[in-house]
C-alpha positions in Angstrom: 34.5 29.9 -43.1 35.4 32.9 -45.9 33.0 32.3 -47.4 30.0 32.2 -45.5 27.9 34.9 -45.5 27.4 35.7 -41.6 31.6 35.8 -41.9 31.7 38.1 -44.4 28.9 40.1 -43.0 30.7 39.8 -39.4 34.5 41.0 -41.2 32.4 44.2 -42.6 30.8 45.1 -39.3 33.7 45.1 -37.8 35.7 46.9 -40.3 33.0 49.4 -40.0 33.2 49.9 -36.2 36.9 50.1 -36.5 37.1 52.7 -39.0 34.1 54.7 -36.2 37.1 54.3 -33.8 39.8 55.9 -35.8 41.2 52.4 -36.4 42.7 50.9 -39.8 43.8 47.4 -39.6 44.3 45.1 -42.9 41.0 43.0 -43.4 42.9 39.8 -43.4 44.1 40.8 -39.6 40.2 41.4 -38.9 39.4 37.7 -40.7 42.0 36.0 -38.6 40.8 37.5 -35.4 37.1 37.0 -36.2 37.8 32.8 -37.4 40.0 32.6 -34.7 37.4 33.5 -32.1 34.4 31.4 -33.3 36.5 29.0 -33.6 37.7 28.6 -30.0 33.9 29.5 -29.0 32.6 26.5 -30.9 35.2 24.3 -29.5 34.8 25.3 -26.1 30.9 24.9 -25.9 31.2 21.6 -27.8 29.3 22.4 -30.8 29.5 23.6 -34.4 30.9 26.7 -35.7 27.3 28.1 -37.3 26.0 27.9 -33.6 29.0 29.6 -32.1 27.8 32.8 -34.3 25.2 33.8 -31.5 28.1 35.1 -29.4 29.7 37.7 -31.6 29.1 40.9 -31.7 31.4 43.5 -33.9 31.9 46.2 -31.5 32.8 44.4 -29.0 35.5 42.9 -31.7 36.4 45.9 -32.6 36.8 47.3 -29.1 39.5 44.3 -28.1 41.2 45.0 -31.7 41.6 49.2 -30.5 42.8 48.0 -27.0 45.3 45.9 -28.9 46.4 48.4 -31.7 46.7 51.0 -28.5 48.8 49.2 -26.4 51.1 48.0 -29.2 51.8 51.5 -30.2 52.2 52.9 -26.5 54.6 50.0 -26.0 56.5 50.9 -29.3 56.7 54.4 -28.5 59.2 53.8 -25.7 63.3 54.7 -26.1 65.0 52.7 -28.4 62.3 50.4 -29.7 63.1 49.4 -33.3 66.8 50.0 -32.7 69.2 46.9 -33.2 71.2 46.4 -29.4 74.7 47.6 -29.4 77.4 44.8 -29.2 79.9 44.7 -26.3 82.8 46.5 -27.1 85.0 44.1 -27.1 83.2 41.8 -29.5 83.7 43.2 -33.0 82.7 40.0 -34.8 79.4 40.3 -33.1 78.8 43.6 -34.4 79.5 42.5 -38.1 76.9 40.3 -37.8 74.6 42.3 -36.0 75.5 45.6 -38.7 73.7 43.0 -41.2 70.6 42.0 -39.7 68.8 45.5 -40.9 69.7 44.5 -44.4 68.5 40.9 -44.1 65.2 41.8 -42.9 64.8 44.3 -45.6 65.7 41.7 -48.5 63.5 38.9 -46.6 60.8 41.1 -46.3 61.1 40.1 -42.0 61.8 36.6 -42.1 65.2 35.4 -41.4 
């Protein structure tokens, strides 16, 4: 499907409506969204993906990608988001391992 022009065309239109919104996502986040959704239209209505391309429309794409971004970053603002939990007390082998998780993630680049 990356190659086909109406994707490519679809991935730039909505790119385009994001950045008219204020919002920046990676274009491989846009690709994924955009494949996965004519995808599940095609499969749902039973036919082939080059049909399911009637039903898109980038703004309204780019409106569900905002609402996303939005409500990720309101529910990461709240208290203590991001922080690592703080062991028990009484369990000082559980916060070794926990004091190394930061530095794992960093040298996995996330994955553990």
């Amino acid at each position: 499907m990356g190659n086909a022009k109406a994707f490519k065309e679809a991935v730039a239109q909505t790119l385009a409506e994001l950045a008219r919104r204020g919002v920046t996502l990676a274009p491989v986040t846009v690709e994924d969204t955009i494949e996965r959704q004519i995808t599940t239209v095609a499969e749902r209505l039973g036919s082939q993906v080059r049909s399911a391309w009637r039903y898109f429309d980038a703004s309204v794409t780019a409106d569900r990608l905002a609402q996303s971004v939005a409500s990720y970053e309101e529910s990461s603002s709240e208290k203590d988001v991001g922080q690592a939990p703080m062991p028990p007390l009484d369990n000082p082998t559980l916060a070794l391992v926990l004091a190394g998780v930061p530095d794992s993630l960093a040298q996995t680049g996330g994955d553990l």
